[in-house]
N, C-alpha and C positions, 0 to 999 in steps of 0.2 A: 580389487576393482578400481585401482589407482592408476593415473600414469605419471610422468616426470613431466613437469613444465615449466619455463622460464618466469618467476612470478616474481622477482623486486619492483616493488614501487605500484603493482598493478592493482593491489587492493585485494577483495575479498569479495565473493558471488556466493550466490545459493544456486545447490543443485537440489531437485525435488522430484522427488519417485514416490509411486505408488506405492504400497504397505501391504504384504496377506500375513493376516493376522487369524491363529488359530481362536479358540473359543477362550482356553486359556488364559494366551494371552490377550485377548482384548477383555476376558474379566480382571485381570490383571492392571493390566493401563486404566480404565477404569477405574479399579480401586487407587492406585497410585493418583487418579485426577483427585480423586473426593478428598483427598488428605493434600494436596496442595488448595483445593480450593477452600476448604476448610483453613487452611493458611493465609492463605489471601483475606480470608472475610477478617480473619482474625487480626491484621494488618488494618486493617476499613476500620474494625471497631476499636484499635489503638492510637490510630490516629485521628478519629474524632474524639476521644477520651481525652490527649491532650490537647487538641483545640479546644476544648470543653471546660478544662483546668486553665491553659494560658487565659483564656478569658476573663474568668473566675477572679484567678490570682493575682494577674498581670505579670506571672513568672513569664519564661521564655526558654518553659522544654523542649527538646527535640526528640521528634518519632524519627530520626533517621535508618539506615541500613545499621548499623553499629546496633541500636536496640531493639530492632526486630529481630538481628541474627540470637540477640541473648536473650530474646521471649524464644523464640524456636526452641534454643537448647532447655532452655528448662521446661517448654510441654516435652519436647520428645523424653524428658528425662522422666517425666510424672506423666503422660499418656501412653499406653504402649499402643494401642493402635496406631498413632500418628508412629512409633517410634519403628514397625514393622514396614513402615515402606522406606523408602532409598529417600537421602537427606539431598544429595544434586536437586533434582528439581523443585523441590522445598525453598536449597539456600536462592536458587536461581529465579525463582517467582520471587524472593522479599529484594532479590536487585533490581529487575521489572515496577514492582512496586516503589521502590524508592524513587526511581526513573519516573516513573509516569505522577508521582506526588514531589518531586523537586518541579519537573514541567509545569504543573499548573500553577504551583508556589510563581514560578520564575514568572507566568506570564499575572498572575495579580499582580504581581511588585509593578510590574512594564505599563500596568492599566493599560489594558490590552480591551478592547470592549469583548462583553461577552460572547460574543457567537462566533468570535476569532480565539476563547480561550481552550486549552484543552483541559477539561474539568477536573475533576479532584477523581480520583481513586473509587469507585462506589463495588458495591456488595455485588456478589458473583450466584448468581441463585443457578439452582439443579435444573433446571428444568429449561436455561434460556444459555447459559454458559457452553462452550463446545468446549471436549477437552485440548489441553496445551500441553506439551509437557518438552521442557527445556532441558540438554543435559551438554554437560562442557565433555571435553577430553577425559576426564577423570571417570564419567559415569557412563560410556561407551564404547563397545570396540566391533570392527567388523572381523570376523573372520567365516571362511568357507561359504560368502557370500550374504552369508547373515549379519542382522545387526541384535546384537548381545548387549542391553540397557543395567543398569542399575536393577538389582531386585530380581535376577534371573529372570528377565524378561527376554523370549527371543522371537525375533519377527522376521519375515523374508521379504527383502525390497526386492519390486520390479526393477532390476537394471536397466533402463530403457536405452543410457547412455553411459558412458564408462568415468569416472569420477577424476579431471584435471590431476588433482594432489589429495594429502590424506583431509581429511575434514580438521576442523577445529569442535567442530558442537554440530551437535542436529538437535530437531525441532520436532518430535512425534507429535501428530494432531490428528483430528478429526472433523471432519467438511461437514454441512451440515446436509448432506443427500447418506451419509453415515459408514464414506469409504476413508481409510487410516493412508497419514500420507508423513514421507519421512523428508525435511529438510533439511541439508549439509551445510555450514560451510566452513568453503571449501579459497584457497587461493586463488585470484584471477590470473588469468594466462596473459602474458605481455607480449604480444604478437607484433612484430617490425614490421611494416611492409617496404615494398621496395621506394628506392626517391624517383621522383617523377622528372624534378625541376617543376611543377607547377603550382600556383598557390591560388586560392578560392578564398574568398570572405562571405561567410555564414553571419545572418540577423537572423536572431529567433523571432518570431513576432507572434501576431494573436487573427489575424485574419488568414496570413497564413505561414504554415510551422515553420519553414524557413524558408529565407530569401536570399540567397545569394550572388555572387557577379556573373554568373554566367545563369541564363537562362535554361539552359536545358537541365539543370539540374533543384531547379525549385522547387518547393515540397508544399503543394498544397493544404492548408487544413479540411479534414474528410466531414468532420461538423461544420464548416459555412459550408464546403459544396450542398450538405442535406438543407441546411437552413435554405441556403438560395433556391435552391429546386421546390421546397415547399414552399416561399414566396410566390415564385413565378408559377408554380400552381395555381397559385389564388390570386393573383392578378391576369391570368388568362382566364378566370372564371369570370372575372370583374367584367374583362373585355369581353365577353360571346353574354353577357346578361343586359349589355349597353352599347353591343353593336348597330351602328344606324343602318336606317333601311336604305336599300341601294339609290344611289344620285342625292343623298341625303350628307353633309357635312356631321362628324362628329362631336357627341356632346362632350365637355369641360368633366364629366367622370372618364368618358371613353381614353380622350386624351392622355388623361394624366396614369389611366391602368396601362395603357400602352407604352407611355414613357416609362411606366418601373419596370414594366414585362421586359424593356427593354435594356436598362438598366441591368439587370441580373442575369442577361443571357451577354453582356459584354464581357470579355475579358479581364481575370485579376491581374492588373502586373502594376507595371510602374511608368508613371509619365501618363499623357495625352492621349497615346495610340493604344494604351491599355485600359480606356473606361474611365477617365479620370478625367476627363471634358467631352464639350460639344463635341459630336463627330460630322462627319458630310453626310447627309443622307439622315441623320439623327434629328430629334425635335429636341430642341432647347435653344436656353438664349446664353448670347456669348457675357 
């Protein structure tokens, strides 16, 4: 399900297909979640245990990846249920975990305010958690269209689309409407195109996504056009609720709904001619 594609330097994408999953296997996957999340928890309550002691002590232990992987081997060595499922997604959750508890380590240190931090690592409960289950090159293989997991697991992806190059790792999960979905990845294609001789300057911006030297190729943002449109909604409500009566001058509400209604049906661009002053025919002052 591979093909040959020219990929130095182009980086790495994810391809993602649907998953049919027989009963089997999806009590399978299943049980393989409950024993990585049972790892993870297990991970939560070690690394509050030494935040709990550094405090204590004033020592300065570390819960890193290096002592999670040596808690793992020694349950799998003394639990045998933990020890009957496949160790890939296991060692692959406590590198996730380290990742996402170095993160929030990193942004305390930076005094980051809190609503910009990304939190500490918390507990995975049954009933709110979807599963994940991560597996590198070692804990997968496709063959005859299947994809053959760790644990004799086998499951049949929808091929929707034919896969660049071989994968490096997929990503088995489950959405939470409770359809199984398998993600690749997989090498990015580095595609030439041909030279034009022309050149364009792109500004990313926030009113709108991008602005460039040529005009016809400006990229609106689709959130102000909604924004604008529900504005000038409700300043044309403003206007028909304070319309005057005919041969009557209007009132200092009228006016000023009329100048935003009007405002918002002018053009985004750039300069004078684009909404950005007084026009002829427009009310305002120079």
């Amino acid at each position: 399900m591979t093909t040959d594609a020219t990929t130095q330097g182009a980086g790495y994408c994810r391809y993602t297909y649907r998953v049919r999953v027989s009963v089997s296997a999806r009590t399978a996957l299943e049980a393989e979640w409950d024993r990585a999340r049972w790892v993870w928890n297990e991970c939560v309550a070690k690394s509050k245990a030494v935040h709990v002691h550094n405090r204590a002590s004033g020592e300065k232990a570390t819960c890193g990846p290096v002592q999670l992987a040596a808690m793992l081997t020694e349950a799998r060595s003394r639990t045998p249920w933990l020890a009957d499922g496949a160790c890939v997604p296991q060692q692959q959750l406590i590198r996730d975990f380290g990742k996402s508890r170095a993160k929030a380590l990193k942004d305390i240190k930076a005094r980051l305010p809190v609503r910009q931090r990304a939190g500490m690592p918390r507990y995975k409960k049954k009933r709110e958690a979807l599963p994940t289950l991560e597996y590198t090159k070692r804990g997968f293989r496709l063959k005859d269209g299947r994809l053959h997991l760790a644990g004799q697991i086998v499951v049949r992806p929808v091929w929707s689309r034919v896969l660049p190059g071989p994968p490096s790792s997929v990503r088995v999960y489950r959405d939470a409407v409770g359809h199984w979905w398998a993600s690749f990845v997989v090498p990015a294609q580095a595609e030439k195109l041909p030279a034009t001789g022309r050149v364009i300057g792109i500004d990313w911006g926030v009113k709108e996504t991008a602005t460039t030297t040529s005009d016809d190729h400006d990229l609106p943002h689709c959130q102000h056009g909604r924004s604008a449109a529900q504005k000038l909604a409700r300043y044309q409500r403003m206007m028909a609720r304070r319309r005057p009566a005919k041969g009557q001058a209007g009132s200092k509400g009228y006016r000023e709904a009329k100048r935003q209604a009007e405002g918002e049906t002018a053009p985004q661009g750039r300069g004078p001619a684009a909404g950005h002053g007084p026009q002829v025919g427009q009310e305002g002052r120079p």
